[in-house]
SEMARGU-719724 format. One line per field, with one value per residue (C-alpha): residue in one letter; x, y, z. Coordinates in nm, 2 decimals. Example, Ala and Ser with C-alpha at 12.3 -4.5 7.8 and 13.67 -1.06 7.14 Angstrom:
BEGIN
aa	c(A, S)
xx	c(1.23, 1.37)
yy	c(-0.45, -0.11)
zz	c(0.78, 0.71)
//
This chain:
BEGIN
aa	c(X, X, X, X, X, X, X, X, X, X, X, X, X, X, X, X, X, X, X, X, X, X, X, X, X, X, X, X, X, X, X, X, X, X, X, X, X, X, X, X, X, X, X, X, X, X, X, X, X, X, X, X, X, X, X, X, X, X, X, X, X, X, X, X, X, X, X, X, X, X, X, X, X, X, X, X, X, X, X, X, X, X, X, X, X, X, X, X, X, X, X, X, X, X, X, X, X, X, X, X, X, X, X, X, X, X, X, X, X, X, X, X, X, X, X, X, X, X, X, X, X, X, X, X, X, X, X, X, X, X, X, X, X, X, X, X, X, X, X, X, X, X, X, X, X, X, X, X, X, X, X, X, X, X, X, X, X, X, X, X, X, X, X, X, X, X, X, X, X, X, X, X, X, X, X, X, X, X, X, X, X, X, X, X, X, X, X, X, X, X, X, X, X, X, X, X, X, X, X, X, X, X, X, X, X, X, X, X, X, X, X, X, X, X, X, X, X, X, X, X, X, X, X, X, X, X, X, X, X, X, X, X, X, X, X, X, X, X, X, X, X, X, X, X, X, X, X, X, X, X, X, X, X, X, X, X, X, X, X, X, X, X, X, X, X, X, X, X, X, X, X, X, X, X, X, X, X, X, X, X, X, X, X, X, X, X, X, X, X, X, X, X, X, X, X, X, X, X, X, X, X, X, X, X, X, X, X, X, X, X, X, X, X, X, X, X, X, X, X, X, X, X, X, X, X, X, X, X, X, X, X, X, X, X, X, X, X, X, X, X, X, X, X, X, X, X, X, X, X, X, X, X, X, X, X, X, X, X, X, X, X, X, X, X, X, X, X, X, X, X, X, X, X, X, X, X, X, X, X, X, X, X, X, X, X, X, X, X, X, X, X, X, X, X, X, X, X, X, X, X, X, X, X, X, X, X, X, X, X, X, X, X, X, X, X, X, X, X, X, X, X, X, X, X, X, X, X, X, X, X, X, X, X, X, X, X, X, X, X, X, X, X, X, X, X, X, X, X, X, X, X, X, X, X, X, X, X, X, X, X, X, X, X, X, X, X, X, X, X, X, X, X, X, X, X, X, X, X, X, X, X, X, X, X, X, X, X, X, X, X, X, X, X, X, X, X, X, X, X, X, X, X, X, X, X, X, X, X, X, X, X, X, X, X, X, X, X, X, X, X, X, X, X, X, X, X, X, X, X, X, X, X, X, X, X, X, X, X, X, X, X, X, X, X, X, X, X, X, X)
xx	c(3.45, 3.36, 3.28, 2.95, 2.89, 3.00, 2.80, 2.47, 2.56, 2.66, 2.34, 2.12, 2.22, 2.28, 1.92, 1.80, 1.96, 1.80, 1.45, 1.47, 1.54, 1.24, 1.07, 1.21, 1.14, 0.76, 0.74, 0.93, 0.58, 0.42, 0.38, 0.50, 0.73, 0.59, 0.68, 1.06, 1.22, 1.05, 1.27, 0.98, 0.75, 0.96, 1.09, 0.70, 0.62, 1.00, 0.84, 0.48, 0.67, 0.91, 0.61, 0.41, 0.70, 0.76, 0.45, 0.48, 0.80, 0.75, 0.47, 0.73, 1.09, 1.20, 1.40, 1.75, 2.08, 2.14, 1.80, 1.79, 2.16, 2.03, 1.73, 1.96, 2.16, 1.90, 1.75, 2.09, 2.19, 1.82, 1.89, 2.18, 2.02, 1.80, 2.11, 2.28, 2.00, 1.96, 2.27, 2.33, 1.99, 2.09, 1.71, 1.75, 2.10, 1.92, 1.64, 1.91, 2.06, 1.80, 1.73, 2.05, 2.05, 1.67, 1.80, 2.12, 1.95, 1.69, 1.99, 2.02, 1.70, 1.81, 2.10, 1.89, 1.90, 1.57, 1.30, 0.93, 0.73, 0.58, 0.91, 1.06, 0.71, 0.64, 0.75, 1.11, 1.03, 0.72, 1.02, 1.29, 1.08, 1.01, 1.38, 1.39, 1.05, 0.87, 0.49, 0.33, 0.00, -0.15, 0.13, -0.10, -0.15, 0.23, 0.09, -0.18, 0.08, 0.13, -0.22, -0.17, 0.08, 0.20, 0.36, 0.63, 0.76, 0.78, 0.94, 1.22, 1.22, 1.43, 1.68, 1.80, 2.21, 2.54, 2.73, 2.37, 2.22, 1.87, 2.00, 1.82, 1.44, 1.37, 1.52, 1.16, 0.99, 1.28, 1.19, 0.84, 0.89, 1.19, 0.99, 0.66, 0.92, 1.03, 0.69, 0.53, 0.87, 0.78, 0.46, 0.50, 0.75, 0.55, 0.84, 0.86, 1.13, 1.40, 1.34, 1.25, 0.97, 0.72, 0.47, 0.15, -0.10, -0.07, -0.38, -0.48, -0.29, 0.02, -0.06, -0.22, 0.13, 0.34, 0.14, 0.19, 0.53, 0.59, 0.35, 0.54, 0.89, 0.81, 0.57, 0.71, 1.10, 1.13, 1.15, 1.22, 0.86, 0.71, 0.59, 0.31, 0.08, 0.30, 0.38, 0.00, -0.09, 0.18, 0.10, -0.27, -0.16, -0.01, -0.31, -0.56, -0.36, -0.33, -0.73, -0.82, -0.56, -0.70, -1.04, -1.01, -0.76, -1.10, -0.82, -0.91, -0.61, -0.38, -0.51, -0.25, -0.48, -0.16, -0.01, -0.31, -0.34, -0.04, -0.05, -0.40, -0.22, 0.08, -0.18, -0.45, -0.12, 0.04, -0.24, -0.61, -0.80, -0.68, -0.92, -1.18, -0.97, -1.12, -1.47, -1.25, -1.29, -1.66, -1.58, -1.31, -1.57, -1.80, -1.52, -1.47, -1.86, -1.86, -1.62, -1.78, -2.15, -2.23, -2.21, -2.06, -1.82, -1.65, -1.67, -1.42, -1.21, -1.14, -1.16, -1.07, -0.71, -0.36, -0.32, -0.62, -0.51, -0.17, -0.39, -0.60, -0.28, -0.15, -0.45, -0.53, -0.16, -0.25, -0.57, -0.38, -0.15, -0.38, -0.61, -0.26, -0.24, -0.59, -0.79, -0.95, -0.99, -0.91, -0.84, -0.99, -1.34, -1.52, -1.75, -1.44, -1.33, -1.37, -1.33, -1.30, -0.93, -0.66, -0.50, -0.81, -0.85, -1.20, -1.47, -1.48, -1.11, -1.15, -1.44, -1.27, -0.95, -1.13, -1.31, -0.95, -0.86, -1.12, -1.10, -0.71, -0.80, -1.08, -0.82, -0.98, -0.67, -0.31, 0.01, -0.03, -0.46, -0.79, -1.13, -1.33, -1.60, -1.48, -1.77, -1.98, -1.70, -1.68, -2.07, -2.20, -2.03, -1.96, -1.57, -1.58, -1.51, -1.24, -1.08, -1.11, -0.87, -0.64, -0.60, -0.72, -0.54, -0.27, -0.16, -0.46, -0.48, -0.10, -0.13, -0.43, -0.23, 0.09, -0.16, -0.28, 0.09, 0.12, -0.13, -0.07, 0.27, 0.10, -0.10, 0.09, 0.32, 0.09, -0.18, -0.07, 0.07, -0.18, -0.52, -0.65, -0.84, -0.84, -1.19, -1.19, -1.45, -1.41, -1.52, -1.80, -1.62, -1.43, -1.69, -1.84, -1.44, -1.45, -1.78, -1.61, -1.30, -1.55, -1.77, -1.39, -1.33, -1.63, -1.59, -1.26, -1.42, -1.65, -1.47, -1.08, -0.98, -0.60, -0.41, -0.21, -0.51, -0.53, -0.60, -0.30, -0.39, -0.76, -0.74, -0.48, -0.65, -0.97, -0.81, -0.52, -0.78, -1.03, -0.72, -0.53, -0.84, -0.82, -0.45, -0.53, -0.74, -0.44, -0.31, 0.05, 0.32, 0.45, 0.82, 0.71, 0.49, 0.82, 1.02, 0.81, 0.77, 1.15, 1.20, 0.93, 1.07, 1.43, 1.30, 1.12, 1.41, 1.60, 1.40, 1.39, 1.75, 1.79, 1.51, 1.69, 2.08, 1.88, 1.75, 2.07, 2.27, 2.01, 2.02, 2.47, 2.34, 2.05, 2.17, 2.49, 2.47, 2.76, 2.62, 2.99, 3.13, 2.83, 2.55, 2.29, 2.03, 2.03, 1.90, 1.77, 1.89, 1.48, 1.43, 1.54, 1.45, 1.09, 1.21, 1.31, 0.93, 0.77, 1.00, 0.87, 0.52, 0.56, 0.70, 0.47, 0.13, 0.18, -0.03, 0.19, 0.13, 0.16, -0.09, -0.42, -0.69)
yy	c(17.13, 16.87, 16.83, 16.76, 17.02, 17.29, 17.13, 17.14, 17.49, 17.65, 17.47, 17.59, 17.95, 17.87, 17.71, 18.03, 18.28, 18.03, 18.07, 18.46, 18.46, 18.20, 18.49, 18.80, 18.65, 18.60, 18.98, 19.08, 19.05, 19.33, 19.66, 19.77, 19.58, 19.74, 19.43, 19.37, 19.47, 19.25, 18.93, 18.72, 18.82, 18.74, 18.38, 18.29, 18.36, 18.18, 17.88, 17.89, 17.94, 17.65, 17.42, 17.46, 17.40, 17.12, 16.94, 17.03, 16.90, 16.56, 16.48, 16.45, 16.42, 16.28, 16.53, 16.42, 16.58, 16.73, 16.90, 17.03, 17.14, 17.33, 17.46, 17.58, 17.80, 17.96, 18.08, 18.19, 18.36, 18.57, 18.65, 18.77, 18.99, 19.16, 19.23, 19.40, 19.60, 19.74, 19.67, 20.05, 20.08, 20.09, 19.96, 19.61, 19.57, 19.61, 19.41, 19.15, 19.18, 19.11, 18.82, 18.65, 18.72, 18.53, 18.22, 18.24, 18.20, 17.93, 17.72, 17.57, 17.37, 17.19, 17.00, 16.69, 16.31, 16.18, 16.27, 16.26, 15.89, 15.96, 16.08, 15.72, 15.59, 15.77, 16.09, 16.01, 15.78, 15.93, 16.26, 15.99, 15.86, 16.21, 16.25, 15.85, 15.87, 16.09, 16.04, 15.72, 15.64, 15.37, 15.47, 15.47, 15.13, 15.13, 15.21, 15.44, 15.74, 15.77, 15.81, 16.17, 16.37, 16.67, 17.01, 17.00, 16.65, 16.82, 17.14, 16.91, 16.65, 16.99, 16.99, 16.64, 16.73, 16.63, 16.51, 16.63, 16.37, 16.30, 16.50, 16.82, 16.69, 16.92, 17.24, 17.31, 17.35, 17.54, 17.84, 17.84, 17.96, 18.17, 18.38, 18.42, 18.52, 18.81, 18.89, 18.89, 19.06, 19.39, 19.36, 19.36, 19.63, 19.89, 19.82, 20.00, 19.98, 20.16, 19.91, 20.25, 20.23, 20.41, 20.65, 20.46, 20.38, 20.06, 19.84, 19.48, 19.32, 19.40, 19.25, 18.95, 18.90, 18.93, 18.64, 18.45, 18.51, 18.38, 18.14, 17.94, 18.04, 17.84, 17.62, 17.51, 17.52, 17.12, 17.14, 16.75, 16.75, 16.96, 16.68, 16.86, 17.01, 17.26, 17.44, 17.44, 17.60, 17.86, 18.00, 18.01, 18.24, 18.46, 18.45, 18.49, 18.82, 18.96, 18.92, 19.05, 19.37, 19.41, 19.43, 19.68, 19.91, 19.93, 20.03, 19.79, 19.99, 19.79, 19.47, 19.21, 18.99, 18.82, 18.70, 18.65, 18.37, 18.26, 18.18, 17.96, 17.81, 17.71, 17.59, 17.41, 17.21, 17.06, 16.83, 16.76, 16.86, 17.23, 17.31, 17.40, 17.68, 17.76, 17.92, 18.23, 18.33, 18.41, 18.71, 18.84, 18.82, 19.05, 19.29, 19.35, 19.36, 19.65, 19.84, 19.70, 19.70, 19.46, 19.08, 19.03, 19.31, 19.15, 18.83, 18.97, 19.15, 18.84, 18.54, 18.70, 18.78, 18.64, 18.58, 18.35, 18.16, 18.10, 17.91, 17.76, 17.59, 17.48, 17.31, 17.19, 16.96, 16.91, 16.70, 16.54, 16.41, 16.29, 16.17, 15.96, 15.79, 15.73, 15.78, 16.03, 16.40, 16.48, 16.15, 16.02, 16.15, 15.85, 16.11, 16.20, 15.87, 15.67, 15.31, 15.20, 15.31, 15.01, 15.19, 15.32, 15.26, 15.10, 15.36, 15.14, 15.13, 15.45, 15.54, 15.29, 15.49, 15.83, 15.65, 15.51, 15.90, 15.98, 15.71, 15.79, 16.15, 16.04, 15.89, 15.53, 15.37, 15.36, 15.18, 14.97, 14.99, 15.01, 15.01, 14.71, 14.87, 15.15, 15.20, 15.26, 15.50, 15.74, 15.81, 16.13, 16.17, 15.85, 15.89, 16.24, 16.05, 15.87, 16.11, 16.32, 16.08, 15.99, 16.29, 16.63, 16.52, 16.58, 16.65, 16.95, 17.05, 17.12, 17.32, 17.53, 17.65, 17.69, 17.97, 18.10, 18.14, 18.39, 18.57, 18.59, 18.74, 18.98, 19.09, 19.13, 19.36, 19.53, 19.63, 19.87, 20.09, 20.39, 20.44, 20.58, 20.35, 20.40, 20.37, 20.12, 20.03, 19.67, 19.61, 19.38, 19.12, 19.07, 18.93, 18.72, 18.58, 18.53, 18.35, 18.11, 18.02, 17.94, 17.69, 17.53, 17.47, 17.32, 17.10, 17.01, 16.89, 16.69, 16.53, 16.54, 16.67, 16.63, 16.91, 16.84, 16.87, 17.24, 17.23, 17.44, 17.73, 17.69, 17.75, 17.99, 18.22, 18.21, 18.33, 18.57, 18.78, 18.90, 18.99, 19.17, 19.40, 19.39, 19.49, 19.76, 19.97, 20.06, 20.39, 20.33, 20.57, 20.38, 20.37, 20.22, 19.98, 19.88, 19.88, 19.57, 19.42, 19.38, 19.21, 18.97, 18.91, 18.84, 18.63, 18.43, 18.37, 18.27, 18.02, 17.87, 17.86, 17.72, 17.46, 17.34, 17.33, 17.13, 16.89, 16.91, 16.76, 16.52, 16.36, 16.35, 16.16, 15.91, 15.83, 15.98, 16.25, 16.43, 16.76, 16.95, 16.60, 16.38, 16.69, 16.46, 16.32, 15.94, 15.70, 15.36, 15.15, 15.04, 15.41, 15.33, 14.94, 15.17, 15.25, 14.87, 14.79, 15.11, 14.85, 14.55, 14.64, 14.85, 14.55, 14.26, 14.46, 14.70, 14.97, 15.25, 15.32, 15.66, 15.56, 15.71, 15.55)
zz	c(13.10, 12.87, 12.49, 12.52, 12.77, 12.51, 12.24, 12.46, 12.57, 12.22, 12.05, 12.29, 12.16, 11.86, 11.78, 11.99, 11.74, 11.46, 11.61, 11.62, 11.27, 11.17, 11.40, 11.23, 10.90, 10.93, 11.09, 10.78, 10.61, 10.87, 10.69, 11.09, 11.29, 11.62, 11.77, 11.61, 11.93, 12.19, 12.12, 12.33, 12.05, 11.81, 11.94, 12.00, 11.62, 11.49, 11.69, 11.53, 11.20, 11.25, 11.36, 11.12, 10.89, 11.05, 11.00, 10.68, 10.56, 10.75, 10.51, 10.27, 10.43, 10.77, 10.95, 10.92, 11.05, 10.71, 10.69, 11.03, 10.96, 10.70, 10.86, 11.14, 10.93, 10.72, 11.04, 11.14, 10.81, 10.85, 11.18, 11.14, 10.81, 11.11, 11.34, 11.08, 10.97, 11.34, 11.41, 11.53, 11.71, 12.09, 12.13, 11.93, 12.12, 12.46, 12.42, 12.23, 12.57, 12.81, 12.57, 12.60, 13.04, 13.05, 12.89, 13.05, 13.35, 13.25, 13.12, 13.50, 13.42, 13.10, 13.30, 13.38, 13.39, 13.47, 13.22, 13.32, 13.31, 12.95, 12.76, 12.77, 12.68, 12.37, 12.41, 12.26, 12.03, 11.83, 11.79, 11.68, 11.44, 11.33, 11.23, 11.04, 10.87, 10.71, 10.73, 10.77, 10.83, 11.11, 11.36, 11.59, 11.57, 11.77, 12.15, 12.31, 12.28, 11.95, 11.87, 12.04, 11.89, 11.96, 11.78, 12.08, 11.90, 11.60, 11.72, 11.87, 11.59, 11.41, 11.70, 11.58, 11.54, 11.49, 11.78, 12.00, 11.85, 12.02, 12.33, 12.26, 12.25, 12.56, 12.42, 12.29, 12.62, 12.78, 12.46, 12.55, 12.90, 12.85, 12.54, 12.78, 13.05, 12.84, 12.75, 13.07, 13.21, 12.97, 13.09, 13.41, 13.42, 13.13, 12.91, 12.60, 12.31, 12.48, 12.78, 13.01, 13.25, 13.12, 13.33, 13.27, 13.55, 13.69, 13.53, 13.63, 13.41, 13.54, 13.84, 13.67, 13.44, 13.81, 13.91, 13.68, 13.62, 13.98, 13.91, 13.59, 13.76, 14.08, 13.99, 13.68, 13.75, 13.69, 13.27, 13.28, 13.35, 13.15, 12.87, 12.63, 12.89, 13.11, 12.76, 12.69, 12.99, 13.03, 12.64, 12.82, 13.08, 12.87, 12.58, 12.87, 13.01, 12.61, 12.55, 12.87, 12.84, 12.46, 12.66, 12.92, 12.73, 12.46, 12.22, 11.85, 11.73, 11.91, 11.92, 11.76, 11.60, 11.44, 11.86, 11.92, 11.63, 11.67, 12.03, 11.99, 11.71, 11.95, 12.28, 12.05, 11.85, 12.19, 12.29, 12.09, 12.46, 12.44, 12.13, 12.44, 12.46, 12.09, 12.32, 12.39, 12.08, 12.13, 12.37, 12.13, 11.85, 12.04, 12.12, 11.75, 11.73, 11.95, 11.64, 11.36, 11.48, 11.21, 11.22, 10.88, 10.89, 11.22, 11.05, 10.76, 11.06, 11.22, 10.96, 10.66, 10.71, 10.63, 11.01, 11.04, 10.74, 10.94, 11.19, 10.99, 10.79, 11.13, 11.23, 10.94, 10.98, 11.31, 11.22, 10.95, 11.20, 11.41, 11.10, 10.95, 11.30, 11.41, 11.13, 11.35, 11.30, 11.62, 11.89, 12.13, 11.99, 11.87, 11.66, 11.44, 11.34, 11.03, 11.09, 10.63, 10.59, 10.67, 10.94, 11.18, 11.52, 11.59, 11.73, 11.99, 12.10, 12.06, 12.29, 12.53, 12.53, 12.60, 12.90, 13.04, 13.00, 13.17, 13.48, 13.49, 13.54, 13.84, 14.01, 13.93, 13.77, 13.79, 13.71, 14.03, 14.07, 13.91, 14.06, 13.97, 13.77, 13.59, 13.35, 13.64, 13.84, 13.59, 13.52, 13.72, 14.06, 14.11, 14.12, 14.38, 14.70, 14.59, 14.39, 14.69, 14.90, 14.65, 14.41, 14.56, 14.90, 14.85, 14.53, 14.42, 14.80, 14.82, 14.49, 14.60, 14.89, 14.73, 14.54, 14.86, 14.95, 14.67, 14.74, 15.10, 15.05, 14.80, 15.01, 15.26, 15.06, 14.87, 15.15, 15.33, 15.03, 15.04, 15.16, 14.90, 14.63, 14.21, 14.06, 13.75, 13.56, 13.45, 13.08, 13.05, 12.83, 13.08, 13.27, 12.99, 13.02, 13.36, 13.33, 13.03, 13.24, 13.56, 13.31, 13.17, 13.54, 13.59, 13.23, 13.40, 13.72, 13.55, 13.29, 13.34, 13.70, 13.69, 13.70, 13.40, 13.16, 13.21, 13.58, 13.64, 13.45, 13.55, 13.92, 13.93, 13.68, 13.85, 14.19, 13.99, 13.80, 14.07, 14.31, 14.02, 14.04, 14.34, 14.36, 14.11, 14.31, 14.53, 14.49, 14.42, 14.23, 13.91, 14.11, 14.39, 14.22, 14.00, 14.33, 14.48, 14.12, 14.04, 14.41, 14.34, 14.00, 14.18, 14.45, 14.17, 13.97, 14.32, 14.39, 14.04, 14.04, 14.43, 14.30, 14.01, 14.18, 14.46, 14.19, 14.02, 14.37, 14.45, 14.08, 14.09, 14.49, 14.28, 13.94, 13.93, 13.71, 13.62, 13.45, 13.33, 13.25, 13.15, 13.05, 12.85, 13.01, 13.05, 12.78, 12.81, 12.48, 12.45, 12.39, 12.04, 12.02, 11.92, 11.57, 11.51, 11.58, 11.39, 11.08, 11.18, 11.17, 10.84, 10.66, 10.82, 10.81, 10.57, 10.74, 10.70, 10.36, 10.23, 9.97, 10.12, 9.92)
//
């Protein structure tokens, strides 16, 4: 086994254990730590806590090896404040437990040497230059993909380490799935503290979290290719399952306005198109209506809180970022932009940009091709046909029936249970919600129809929910139902292991890989010939000026 396998493996753990405590820490300020024990929780807020943070201290300081070092410890040291304070709770050592086997068995995925199209493009450098700069303005002046940043680059720009060097930058997608694992995993299962199955009635939601738990796990075994949006869309699944549980249970009591927060924080910080996802608030709004019966009253219930000031301070970084690079509030919309600072990008590069998104999304443009008149392609339905043939066929086709797969084999299993049916009366919010994600399919259709830009999430939610109410009409005993559930979960996690060993043999066959002797991915030279040109332009044009006005 070699020394940088050991030093991949014991960071992963180690930055794992720092996380929690980020996690713990902000909890610490609950007046009720209902949540303490569900280490999925608990990662999910560490990582809103260390983003924010992050975006933070990079206004100021870039985020050397001794910073992270430190960083890194503190989160340790409060960690390991927590552990000794529960230390004798056979609860915390449990769920501490089931922790450490999820990411035990997620590791598989992190052994890689081929990194998606994007990561050598930008992807790298913009978090390299995270970790040599601090911020400078008119970056975007670099290349098309640093005008778009993203909180995942700053997340991983704190994983810069000794002897890891730059060789942790996908750790940060790897923690998203494996804290919404454990989430969803409770859920599915009616976990409660003592990790006990609990006697509740099976509700729709428990369905809906199975599916997607098979969903990610198969779907998205392939981290190396995760980039921004897979993250996005996997925090939507679970966000979408928490809102619509909050809205059948009809319980405000237990709504966690705080997760809630924290994961629109998380989704709307990866990538500027997932503010959409900032409409879902308007059903949630009317849910706390229904309490308060008053408009102002909900208004104070949801806005004026500590937990909405959290998101407001991330976004507010978030637009600075996007504001230092562009000059734009929030790229690539034109309306956002101001065009008298030194280091803007034009309106009209940037209007040009969002219609290359666009025609890239259509299927009118690729590395190799581009339809002759592209301003014309992409008005209307112009673009349908074509995308048809060389997008939906076979790449959305293939994914549509890989759903129907699913559903088949859960139907299959789940049909012939018992005759009898459960009667359920489905809240009407939920509705209103249904109705929201079917007009965000059809904004996707229209404007961006690639699955990457929330296509993913889209579909799959809009045939997952009407079949987990389906599923919950079935009269089935809490045992059996947990029976089916844990094989489903197994076979899930099979196939993302057999997935990834596949990937692993064909990658030693292609580019020989060597993951015990050789375990970091591979790394073009150019990669960092990106921070030599970041200089050159900041000492020839002066545009990255930290001097605003």
């Amino acid at each position: 086994m070699s020394f940088n396998f050991l030093i991949f493996f014991s960071y992963y753990f180690i930055i794992l254990i720092s996380v929690l405590g980020y996690g713990c820490f902000l909890l610490s300020f609950e007046k009720t730590n209902k949540n303490i024990f569900n280490f999925g929780y608990v990662g999910l807020v560490g990582i809103f806590f260390l983003i924010s943070y992050s975006y933070l201290s990079n206004i100021f300081i870039p985020h050397s090896k001794i910073h992270n070092n430190i960083l890194l410890i503190i989160g340790i040291f409060n960690f390991i404040y927590f552990f000794k304070r529960y230390f004798n709770n056979l609860t915390f050592k449990k769920n501490f437990l089931f922790f450490l086997i999820v990411f035990l068995l997620l590791f598989i995925s992190l052994l890689l040497d081929k990194n998606h199209d994007d990561f050598p493009y930008y992807h790298f450098s913009y978090t390299y230059n995270l970790t040599q700069e601090s911020l400078n303005f008119g970056i975007g002046k670099l290349n098309h993909g640093f005008r778009t940043p993203s909180s995942i680059f700053y997340l991983n720009s704190l994983f810069f380490l000794p002897y890891a060097d730059y060789y942790l930058f996908n750790f940060s997608s790897i923690f998203i799935l494996g804290f919404t694992n454990i989430i969803l995993l409770k859920k599915i299962l009616n976990l409660n503290e003592n990790l006990k199955i609990n006697n509740n009635e099976i509700i729709f939601t428990n369905y809906l979290s199975l599916l997607s738990f098979v969903f990610i796990n198969i779907f998205f075994y392939r981290i190396s290719e995760h980039g921004t949006d897979r993250s996005a869309q996997i925090l939507i699944f679970l966000l979408f399952i928490i809102i619509l549980d909050d809205f059948q249970k009809r319980d405000y009591s237990k709504v966690d306005l705080l997760f809630i927060y924290i994961l629109t924080g998380l989704i709307v910080s990866l990538k500027s198109f997932y503010f959409l996802y900032f409409l879902f608030s308007i059903p949630l709004f009317l849910f706390f209506l229904q309490k308060e019966k008053k408009i102002f009253p909900t208004l104070k219930l949801m806005f004026f809180n500590r937990y909405f000031i959290y998101l407001f301070f991330l976004i507010s970084l978030v637009i600075l970022s996007y504001f230092s690079n562009t000059g734009c509030l929030l790229y690539p919309i034109s309306l956002t932009c101001f065009e008298n600072f030194q280091w803007s990008i034009s309106s009209d590069a940037v209007s040009k940009m969002n219609d290359w998104y666009e025609l890239w999304s259509k299927a009118g443009a690729n590395p190799n091709f581009r339809v002759r008149n592209p301003e014309e392609y992409i008005i209307g339905f112009n673009w349908v046909s074509n995308w048809i043939n060389q997008y939906f066929f076979n790449k959305v086709s293939d994914f549509i029936l890989g759903l129907f797969l699913i559903l088949t084999i859960f139907f299959i299993i789940f049909f012939k249970l018992d005759k009898k049916t459960n009667e359920i009366k489905i809240s009407k919010l939920i509705y209103l919600t249904y109705i929201f994600l079917t007009l965000m399919l059809l904004e996707w259709f229209y404007n961006h129809p690639a699955l990457r830009y929330g296509g993913y999430c889209i579909i799959s939610l809009i045939l997952f929910v009407p079949f987990s109410f389906y599923l919950s009409k079935k009269a089935i005993s809490t045992k059996r139902y947990n029976q089916i559930a844990l094989i489903l979960i197994i076979i899930s996690i099979s196939v993302f292991e057999i997935r990834n060993y596949s990937r692993i043999i064909k990658e030693t066959k292609i580019y020989n890989y060597k993951p015990i002797s050789e375990t970091f991915y591979s790394i073009d030279r150019e990669y960092l010939n990106m921070q030599e040109k970041i200089n050159n332009l900041k000492n020839n044009d002066g545009i990255f000026s930290k001097t605003i006005f």
